[in-house]
C-alpha positions, 0 to 999 in steps of 0.5 A: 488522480489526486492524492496517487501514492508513489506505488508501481506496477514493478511490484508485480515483476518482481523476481523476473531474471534475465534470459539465459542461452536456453530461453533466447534460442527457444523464445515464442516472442508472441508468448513472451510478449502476451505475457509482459502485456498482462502484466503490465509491463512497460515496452522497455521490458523487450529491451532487456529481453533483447540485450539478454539475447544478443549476448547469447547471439541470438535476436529478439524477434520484436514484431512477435513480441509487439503482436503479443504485447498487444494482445496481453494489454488488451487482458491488462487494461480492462477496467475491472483489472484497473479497479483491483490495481487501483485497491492495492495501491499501485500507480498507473503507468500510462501504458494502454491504448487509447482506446482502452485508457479512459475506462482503464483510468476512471475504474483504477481512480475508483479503486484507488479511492477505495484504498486511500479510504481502507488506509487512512482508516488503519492509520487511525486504527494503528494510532489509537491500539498505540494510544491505548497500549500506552496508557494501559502502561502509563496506568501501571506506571503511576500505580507502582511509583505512587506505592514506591513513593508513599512508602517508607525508608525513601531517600527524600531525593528519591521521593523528590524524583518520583514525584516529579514522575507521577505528576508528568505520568498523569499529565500523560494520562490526561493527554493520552485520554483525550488523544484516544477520545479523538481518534475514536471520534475519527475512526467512526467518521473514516469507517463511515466514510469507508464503507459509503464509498465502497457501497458507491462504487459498488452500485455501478458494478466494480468490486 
């Protein structure tokens, strides 16, 4: 999928310690291994489960644990679930079943597609509150050192100075007044662009 940002699913596991004495002579391994499949969690997960155990000497029941996993999966790798995934940025990993990917891979893209728009629109955005709020500053610049510069009792050193400052604040103004132009421009053409993807996907029944 182009343009896949480094995200990961590990965002979600996020918070998930080790197994302790207690949990590892009480496992459901089934249970455990549903609830790392709808996560979404990769197989090397029950190898830490299992490392976890073995230093409390117990063994990690693994054919529970595969049966579980599976089952979770199938929840995980439904394509709505891939299209939510996919607007919130994270990368697939590749762990669905074949059967499942395909369907998995076209709605996260799609759902990816839809996040890569919203981002690139709130960079505008940012970029052009930024803009704004430093030409409201660069405003207020020029106003106070153009009274300083015109009135009495300045050292012409001083005055030399200010001069030099007002003329590179109004080059600033200048400069900022056709970068926020700009970013106008390119905010009204990323919105656009926005919500006719978002109107797209939504025909086919993903949002």
């Amino acid at each position: 999928m182009r343009g896949l940002a480094i995200l990961s699913l590990c965002l979600m596991l996020a918070g998930c310690a080790g197994m302790d004495a207690a949990e590892c002579q009480t496992a459901d391994w089934r249970a455990i291994g549903y609830e790392d499949g709808v996560q979404g969690r990769s197989p090397a997960y029950f190898g830490t489960r299992r490392k976890d155990c073995a230093e409390h000497g117990v063994a990690a029941g693994f054919d529970a644990y595969t049966v579980g996993r599976a089952d979770g999966l199938a929840h995980f790798c439904r394509p709505l679930n891939g299209y939510h995934l996919g607007t919130q940025g994270y990368q697939y990993s590749g762990i669905c079943p074949s059967g499942q990917e395909s369907a998995f891979i076209a709605a996260h893209a799609d759902g990816f597609g839809l996040y890569e728009r919203h981002a690139a629109l709130r960079s505008i955005r940012n970029r052009l509150d930024h803009s704004k709020r430093r030409e409201r500053t660069v405003e207020r610049l020029l106003a106070d050192k153009t009274v300083r510069v015109i009135g009495p009792g300045l050292a012409a050193a001083a005055r030399a100075t200010l001069a030099i400052d007002l003329k590179q604040l109004a080059e600033e103004k200048t400069e900022l007044r056709h970068s926020i132009a700009r970013l106008g421009r390119e905010e009204i053409a990323a919105a656009r662009d926005y919500d006719a993807y978002r109107q797209h996907i939504e025909t086919r029944g993903l949002r």
